[in-house]
C-alpha positions in Angstrom: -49.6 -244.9 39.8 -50.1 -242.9 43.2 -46.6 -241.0 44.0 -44.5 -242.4 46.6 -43.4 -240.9 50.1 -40.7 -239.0 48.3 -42.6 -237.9 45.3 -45.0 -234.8 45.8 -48.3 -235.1 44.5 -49.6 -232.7 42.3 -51.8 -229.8 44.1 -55.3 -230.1 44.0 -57.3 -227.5 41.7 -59.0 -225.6 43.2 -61.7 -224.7 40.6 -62.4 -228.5 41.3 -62.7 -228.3 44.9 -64.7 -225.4 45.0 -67.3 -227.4 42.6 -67.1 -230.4 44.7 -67.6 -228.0 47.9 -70.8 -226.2 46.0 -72.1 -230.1 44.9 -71.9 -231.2 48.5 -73.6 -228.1 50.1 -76.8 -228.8 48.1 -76.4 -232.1 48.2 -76.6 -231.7 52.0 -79.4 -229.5 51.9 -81.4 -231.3 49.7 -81.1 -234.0 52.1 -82.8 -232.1 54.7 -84.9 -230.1 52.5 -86.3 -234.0 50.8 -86.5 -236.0 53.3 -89.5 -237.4 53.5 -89.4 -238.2 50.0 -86.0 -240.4 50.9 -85.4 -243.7 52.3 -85.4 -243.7 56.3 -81.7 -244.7 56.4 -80.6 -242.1 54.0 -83.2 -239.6 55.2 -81.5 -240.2 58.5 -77.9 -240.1 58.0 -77.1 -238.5 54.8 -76.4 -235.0 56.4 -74.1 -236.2 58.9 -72.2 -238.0 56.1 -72.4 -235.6 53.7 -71.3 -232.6 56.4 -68.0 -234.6 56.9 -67.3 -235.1 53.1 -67.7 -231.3 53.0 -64.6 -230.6 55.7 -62.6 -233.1 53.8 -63.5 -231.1 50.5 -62.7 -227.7 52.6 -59.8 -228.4 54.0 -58.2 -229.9 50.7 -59.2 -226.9 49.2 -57.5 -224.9 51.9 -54.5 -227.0 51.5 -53.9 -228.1 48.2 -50.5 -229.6 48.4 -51.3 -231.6 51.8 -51.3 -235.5 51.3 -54.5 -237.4 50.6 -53.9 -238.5 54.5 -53.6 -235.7 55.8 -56.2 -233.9 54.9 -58.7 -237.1 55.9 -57.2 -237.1 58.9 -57.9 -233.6 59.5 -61.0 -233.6 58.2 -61.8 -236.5 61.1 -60.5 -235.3 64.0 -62.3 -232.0 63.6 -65.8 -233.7 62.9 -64.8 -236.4 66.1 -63.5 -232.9 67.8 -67.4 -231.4 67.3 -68.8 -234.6 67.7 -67.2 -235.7 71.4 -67.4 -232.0 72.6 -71.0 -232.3 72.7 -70.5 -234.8 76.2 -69.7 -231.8 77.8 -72.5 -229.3 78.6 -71.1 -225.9 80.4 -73.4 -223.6 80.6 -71.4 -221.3 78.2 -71.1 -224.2 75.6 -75.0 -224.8 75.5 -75.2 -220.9 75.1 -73.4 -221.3 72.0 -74.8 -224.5 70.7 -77.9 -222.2 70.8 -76.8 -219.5 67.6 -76.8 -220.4 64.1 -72.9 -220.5 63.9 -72.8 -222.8 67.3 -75.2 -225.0 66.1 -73.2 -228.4 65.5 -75.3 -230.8 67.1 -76.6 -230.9 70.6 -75.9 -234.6 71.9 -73.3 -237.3 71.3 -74.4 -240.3 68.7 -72.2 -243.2 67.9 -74.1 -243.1 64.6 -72.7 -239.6 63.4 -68.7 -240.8 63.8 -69.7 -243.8 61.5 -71.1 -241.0 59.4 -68.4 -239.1 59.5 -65.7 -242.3 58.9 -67.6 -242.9 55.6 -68.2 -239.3 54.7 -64.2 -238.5 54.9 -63.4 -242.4 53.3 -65.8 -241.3 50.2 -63.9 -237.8 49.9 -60.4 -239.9 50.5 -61.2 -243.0 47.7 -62.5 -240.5 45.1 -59.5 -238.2 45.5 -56.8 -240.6 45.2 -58.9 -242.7 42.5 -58.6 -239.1 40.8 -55.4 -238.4 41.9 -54.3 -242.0 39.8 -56.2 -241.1 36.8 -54.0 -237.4 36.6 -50.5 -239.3 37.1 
C-alpha cells in the first residue's frame, strides 16, 4: 500500500537513482546516435521524452524524501519553464541558446510538452509502482 498524507514515504536510494539517471542518459543518446535505424515516431520524439524522465530522475535524486508529486511536478514546470521561454527571442537569450550549456531547444513545439507529460508520467508510474512493491 502507498503511505498516506500523514505517513512519510521512505527516501529514495540514491544508488538507484543515480543508475536510473546513467540508463536514461544513454538511452537518450542512443536515441540520437540510432536514429535512422528507429521508427519515425520514436526516432522523432524519444529525446524530448526521455530528456524530461531524466529531470524527474535528477530532481528525485536531489530530493529524496520529496513526494512522488512533487518531484513530477517539478520536474514539469521546469521542462514547460525551458520549453515556453523559447517564445521569447531577446537578443541576449538567442546568444545563449547559441553555447553548449544554453542549447535547450530553439523554437516552441506543442509536441515536446506532450513529450515531456509522458516522460515525467513514466518516471512518476514506475516510482510509485516501486514505491508499492518496498511498503
Amino acid at each position: 500500500m502507498l503511505p498516506h498524507r500523514h505517513q512519510a514515504a521512505p527516501p529514495r536510494l540514491r544508488t538507484t537513482y543515480g543508475l536510473l539517471i546513467c540508463l536514461t542518459l544513454l538511452l537518450g543518446l542512443a536515441s540520437r546516435k540510432f536514429a535512422v535505424a528507429l521508427p519515425t515516431v520514436v526516432a522523432a520524439y524519444a529525446g524530448d521524452t526521455l530528456w524530461a524522465l531524466l529531470g524527474f530522475w535528477l530532481l528525485g535524486f536531489c530530493c529524496p524524501r520529496c513526494t512522488s508529486g512533487r518531484v513530477a511536478a517539478g520536474a514539469l514546470l521546469f521542462a514547460f519553464t525551458i520549453e515556453v521561454s523559447q517564445l521569447y527571442h531577446a537578443p541576449w537569450l538567442e546568444a545563449l541558446r547559441h553555447t553548449i550549456l544554453g542549447s535547450l531547444g530553439h523554437g516552441f513545439l506543442w509536441s515536446d510538452l506532450l513529450c515531456y507529460s509522458v516522460g515525467v508520467g513514466s518516471g512518476l508510474v514506475a516510482e510509485l509502482f516501486w514505491l508499492r512493491r518496498r511498503t
